[in-house]
Structure formats: C-alpha cells, structure tokens
C-alpha positions in Angstrom: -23.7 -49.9 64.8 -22.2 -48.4 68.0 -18.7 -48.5 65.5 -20.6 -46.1 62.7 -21.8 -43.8 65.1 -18.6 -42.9 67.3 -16.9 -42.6 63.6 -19.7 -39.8 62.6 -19.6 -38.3 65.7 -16.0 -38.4 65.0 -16.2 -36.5 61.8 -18.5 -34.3 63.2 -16.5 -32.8 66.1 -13.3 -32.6 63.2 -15.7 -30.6 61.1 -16.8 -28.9 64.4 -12.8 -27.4 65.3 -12.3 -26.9 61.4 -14.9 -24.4 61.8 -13.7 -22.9 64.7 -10.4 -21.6 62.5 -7.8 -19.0 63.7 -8.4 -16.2 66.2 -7.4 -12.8 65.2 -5.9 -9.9 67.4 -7.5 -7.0 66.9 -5.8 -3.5 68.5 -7.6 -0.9 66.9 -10.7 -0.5 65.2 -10.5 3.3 63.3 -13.4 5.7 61.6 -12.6 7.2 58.4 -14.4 9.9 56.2 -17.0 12.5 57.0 -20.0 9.5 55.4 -18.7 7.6 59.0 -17.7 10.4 61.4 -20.6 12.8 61.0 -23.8 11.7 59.3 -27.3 13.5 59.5 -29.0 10.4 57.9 -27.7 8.4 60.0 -28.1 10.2 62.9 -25.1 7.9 64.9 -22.2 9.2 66.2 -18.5 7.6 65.9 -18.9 5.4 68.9 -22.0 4.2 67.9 -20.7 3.2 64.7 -17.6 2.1 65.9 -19.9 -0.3 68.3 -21.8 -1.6 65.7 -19.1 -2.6 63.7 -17.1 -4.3 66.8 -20.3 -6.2 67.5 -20.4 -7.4 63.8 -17.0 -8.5 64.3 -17.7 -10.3 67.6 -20.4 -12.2 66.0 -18.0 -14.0 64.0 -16.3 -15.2 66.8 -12.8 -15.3 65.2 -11.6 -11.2 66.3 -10.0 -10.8 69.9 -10.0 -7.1 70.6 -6.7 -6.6 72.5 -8.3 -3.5 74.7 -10.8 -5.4 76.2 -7.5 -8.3 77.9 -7.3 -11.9 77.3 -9.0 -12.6 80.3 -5.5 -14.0 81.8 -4.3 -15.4 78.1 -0.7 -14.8 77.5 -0.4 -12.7 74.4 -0.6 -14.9 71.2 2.0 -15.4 68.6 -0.2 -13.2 66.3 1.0 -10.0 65.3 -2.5 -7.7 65.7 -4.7 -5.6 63.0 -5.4 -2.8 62.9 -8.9 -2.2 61.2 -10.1 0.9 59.8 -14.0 1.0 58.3 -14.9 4.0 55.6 -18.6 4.0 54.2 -18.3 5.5 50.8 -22.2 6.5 50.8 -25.2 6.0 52.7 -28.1 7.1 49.9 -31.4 6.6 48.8 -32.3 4.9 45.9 -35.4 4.0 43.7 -35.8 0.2 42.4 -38.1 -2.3 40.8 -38.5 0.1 37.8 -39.2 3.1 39.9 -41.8 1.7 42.4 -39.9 1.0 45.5 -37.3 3.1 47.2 -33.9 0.8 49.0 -31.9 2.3 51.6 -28.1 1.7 50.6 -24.7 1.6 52.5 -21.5 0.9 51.3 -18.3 -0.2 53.8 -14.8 -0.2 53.4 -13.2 -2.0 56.0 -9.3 -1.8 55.9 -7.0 -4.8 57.5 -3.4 -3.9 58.6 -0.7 -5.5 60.3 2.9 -4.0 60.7 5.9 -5.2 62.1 7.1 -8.2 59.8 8.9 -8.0 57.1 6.5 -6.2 55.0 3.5 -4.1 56.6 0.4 -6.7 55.5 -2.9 -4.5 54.0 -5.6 -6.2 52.7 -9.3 -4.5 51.7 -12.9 -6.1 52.0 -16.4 -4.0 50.6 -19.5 -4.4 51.7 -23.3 -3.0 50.6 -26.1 -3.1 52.6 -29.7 -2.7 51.2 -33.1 -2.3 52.9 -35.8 -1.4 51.6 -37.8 1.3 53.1 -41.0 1.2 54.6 -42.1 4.3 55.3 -41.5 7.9 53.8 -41.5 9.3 57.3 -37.4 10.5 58.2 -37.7 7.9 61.2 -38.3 5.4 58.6 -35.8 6.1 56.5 -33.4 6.4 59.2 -34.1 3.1 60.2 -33.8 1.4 57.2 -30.2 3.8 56.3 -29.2 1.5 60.1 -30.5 -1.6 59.1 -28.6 -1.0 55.7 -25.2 -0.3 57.8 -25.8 -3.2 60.4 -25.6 -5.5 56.8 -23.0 -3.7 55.2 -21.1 -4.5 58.6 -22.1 -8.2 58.6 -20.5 -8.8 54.8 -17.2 -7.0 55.5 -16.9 -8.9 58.8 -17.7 -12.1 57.0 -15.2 -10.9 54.3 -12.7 -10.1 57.0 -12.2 -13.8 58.3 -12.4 -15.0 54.6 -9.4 -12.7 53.6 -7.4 -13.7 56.8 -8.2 -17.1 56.7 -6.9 -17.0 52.8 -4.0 -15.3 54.1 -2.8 -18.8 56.2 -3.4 -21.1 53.6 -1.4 -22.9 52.2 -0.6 -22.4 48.1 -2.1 -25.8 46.9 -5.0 -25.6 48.9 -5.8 -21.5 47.5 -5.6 -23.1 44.2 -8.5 -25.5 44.9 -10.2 -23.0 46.2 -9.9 -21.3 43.1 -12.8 -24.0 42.2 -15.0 -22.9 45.7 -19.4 -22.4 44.9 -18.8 -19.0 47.5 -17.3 -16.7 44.9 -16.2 -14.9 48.2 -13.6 -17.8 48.9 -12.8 -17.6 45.3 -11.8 -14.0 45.4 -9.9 -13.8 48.1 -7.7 -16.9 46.8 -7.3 -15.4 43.9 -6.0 -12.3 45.7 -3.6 -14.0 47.9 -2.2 -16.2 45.4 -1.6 -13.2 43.0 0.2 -11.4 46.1 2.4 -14.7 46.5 2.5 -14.1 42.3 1.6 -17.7 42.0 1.3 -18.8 38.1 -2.1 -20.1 38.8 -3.3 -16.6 39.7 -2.4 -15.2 36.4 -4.8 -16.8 33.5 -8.0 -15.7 36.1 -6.6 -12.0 36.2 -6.5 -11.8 32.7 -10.1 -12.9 32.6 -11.3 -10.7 34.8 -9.6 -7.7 32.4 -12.6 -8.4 30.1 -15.1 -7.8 32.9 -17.5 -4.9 32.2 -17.3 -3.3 36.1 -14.5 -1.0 36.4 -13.5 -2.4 40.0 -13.0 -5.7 38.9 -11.0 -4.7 35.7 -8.6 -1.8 38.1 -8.0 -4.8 41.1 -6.9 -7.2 38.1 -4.6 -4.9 36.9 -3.2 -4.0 40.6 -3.2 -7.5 41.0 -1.5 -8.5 37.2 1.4 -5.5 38.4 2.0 -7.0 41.7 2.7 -10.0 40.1 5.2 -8.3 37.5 3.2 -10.4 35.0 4.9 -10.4 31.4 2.0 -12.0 30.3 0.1 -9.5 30.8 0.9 -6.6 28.3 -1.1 -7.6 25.5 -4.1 -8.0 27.3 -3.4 -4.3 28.6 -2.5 -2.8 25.2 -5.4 -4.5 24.1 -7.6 -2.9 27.0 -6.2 0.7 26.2 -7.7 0.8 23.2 -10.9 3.5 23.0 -10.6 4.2 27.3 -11.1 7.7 28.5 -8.3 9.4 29.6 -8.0 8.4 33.1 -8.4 5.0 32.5 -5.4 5.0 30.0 -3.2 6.8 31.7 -3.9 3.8 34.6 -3.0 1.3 31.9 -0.3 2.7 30.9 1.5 3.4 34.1 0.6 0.0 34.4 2.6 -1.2 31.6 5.5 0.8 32.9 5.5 -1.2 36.0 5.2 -4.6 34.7 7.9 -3.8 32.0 9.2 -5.5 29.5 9.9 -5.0 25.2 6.6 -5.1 24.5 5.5 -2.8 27.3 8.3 -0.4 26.2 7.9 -0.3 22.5 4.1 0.4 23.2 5.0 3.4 25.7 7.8 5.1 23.2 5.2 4.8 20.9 2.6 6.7 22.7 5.0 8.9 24.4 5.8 10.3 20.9 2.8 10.1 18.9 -0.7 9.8 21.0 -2.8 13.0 20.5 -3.2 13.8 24.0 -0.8 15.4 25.5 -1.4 14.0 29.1 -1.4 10.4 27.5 2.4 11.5 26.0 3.2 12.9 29.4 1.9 9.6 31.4 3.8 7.2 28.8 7.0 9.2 29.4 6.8 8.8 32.6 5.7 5.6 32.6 8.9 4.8 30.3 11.1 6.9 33.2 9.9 4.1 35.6 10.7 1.6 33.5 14.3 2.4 32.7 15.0 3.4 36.3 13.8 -0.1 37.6 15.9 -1.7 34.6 19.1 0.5 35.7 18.5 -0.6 39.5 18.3 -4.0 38.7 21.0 -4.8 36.5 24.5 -6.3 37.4 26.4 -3.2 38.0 23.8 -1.3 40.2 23.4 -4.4 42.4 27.2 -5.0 42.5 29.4 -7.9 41.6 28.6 -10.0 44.2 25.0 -10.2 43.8 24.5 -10.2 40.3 26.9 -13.8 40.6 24.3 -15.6 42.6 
C-alpha cells in the first residue's frame, strides 16, 4: 500500500515540474497603434495597458521581465523577447439575433528574439468578449476592460504555447499534431512548417480549403516558407474566381515556391489574364522566380559549392 502511494506521489510531483516548463526572458514589452496608445473607449492610458498586459503575462508564471532583476540570478542562457501587443479594435457589437450587445477586443501580441542566427518572430491573436450590462458609458467602459483583460489572458496563454512549441522536439510536435487543445495543434503545426518538416505539409494544404481568410493567408505563408512543391496545384486551384487582391497574393505566392508548374501557370497569366494588375503581379512574380533560379544555380554559387 505504502509502495502504490510513494509511486503516485511520484508521478504526481513529475507531472507537477512538467508543468512548471521553461522560463522566458522578457526585455521589453512595446504598445503599438493608435486602438492601444490612445483610446477614448477605453479610457486607459499606455501604462495602464502596458500593466495589464504584464500582469497577464505574470499570471502565467513562465515570463521573467529582465527590468524588474533576477533577484541575484545570474543571467540565463536564454536569449530575451521582446514583446510588442497591438489591439486591432475595441467595438461594440450586437448578438443573439439582435437582442444583446458584447463588448469586443482583439490583441496582437508580437514575440521577437534577435541575436542568433536568424532574428526568431512568432505572432499569437486574442479576442475578448463581454457582454454589456448596462447602456450607461461607465458600463460599457467596463465591459470594453473586461473584454481587454481576456483578450490579454488568451495571447499570454498563446505566448507560452508558441514558445513552448518552439523547444520541442520534431517527433514530439508531430504527436501533438493529434492534441484535443486545437491551440497546441496550431502552434505545432506552425513550428514544424517553419522547420519545413514533411508532416506539416498535407495539414496546410487542408487548411487552403478553409472558408476564413486568416487561416487560408497563414497556410500559404506557411506552404512558401516551406518552398513546398506540393503545393502549386492547390494554389492554382485556389486562384480560380478570387478578387484581385487575393490573386495577386496567390500568385506571388507561386513565384516564391517556384517550380514548372508554378512557372508555366505565371507566363500564362502574365500574358493573357484580363487584368492588367494580375499581368503585372505574374510578371513579377516570374522576375522572382528566375532571379532565385539564377542565384541558385552552379555558376552563381561558384564551383566549389555547387560540388558538395
């Protein structure tokens, strides 16, 4: 008996530091946009904001804000973050078919490290809804907070998801891929399409046949990060009937992935589509092409190279 319960108290204090994870540096924690900086609905200046947000972050108990000392700790290994939090809009809207009205708030919070090989920058969203209880302005301001303070709790949540995605290792990103939290599964997918890992590429191509907008433009960031060959059809199959901005997305798209396909479908459209902008983006689109074709073949890269 006394055996069974050391080994659960056992697993229990393993499950205990597994939950405890990595603890990130944190040197500067930036306002962005007029929605964050100076808001009349609101009614919080920067500071406040920017208090609310470190507070959000603090709750988690994985961020160590490098301002405030280690309280004697010898810096960490960790190169810092710098975080940078945008709200898009803070608005008023009507629900449950007209009858109620929600206080919204969308945040962007912005992670980025430099000073590795390659400056790291990584993107988590957030919306906040409350709804309101009272038409009165102090009301409404109220609910607007109580809207931000949640909107701040998802992208700090997000925040340690992304980061803890970041130090994990391939294998285990791919099981993850299989996580109940579609969070975890998101931010797998994203890190396993920056390491352009083949398991990353079937899910993107899913995701092209999503009906939001977001979804389908990160897939395609993510499919060209990737240099996914696989990916062209999908995307000449996407371009068919899109507006004109959305095209000209897809097809500078194609231009960066490359490719026959990609380039017999922008010569095409560079000399025939009945837009001219869609002819000008495709020629352009074929520019890139060639230019990263020319850069990357033997002679450009010299002898040496192009023998290893």
């Amino acid at each position: 008996m006394k055996s069974a319960l050391l080994l659960t108290a056992c697993v229990l204090l393993l499950g205990a530091c597994r939950n405890q994870g990595s603890r990130y540096p944190v040197e500067e924690v930036r306002l962005s946009g007029s929605t964050v900086t100076d808001n009349p609905q609101l009614a919080l200046g920067p500071d406040q904001v920017r208090a609310l947000l470190r507070q959000a972050l603090e709750t988690r108990k994985r961020f160590e804000f490098t301002d405030q000392g280690t309280q004697g700790k010898p810096p960490g290994p960790q190169r810092p973050w710098r975080m940078t939090l945008e709200l898009p809009f803070t608005r008023e809207v009507l629900k449950d078919d007209g009858q109620h009205t929600y206080a919204e708030v969308g945040a962007t919070l912005v992670l980025e490290r430099f000073g590795g090989d390659l400056p790291e920058r990584y993107e988590v969203v957030g919306l906040g809804e409350i709804r309101m209880r009272g038409e009165t302005p102090e009301a409404r301001r109220t609910a607007l907070r109580e809207a931000l303070e949640a909107a701040l709790r998802q992208v700090s949540e997000s925040a340690v998801l992304q980061l803890s995605a970041v130090e994990r290792e391939s294998d285990a990103l791919v099981q993850d891929l299989q996580a109940t939290d579609l969070r975890i599964r998101e931010f797998a997918l994203r890190t396993l399409a920056e390491r352009r890992h083949p398991a990353a590429a079937p899910l993107l191509l899913e995701q092209l046949k999503s009906s939001d907008a977001d979804t389908v433009r990160r897939a395609i960031g993510a499919l060209v990060e990737m240099r996914a060959a696989s990916a062209v059809p999908a995307l000449i199959d996407l371009a068919r009937g899109k507006e004109v901005g959305f095209l000209q997305e897809i097809v500078f798209a194609l231009g960066e992935i490359g490719g026959i396909e990609a380039e017999a479908y922008l010569y095409t459209v560079a000399q025939g589509h009945d837009q001219p902008a869609i002819q000008a983006a495709a020629q352009q689109a074929l520019d890139t092409l060639y230019a990263s074709r020319k850069h990357s073949s033997p002679e450009a890269r010299g002898t040496n190279h192009a023998e290893n």
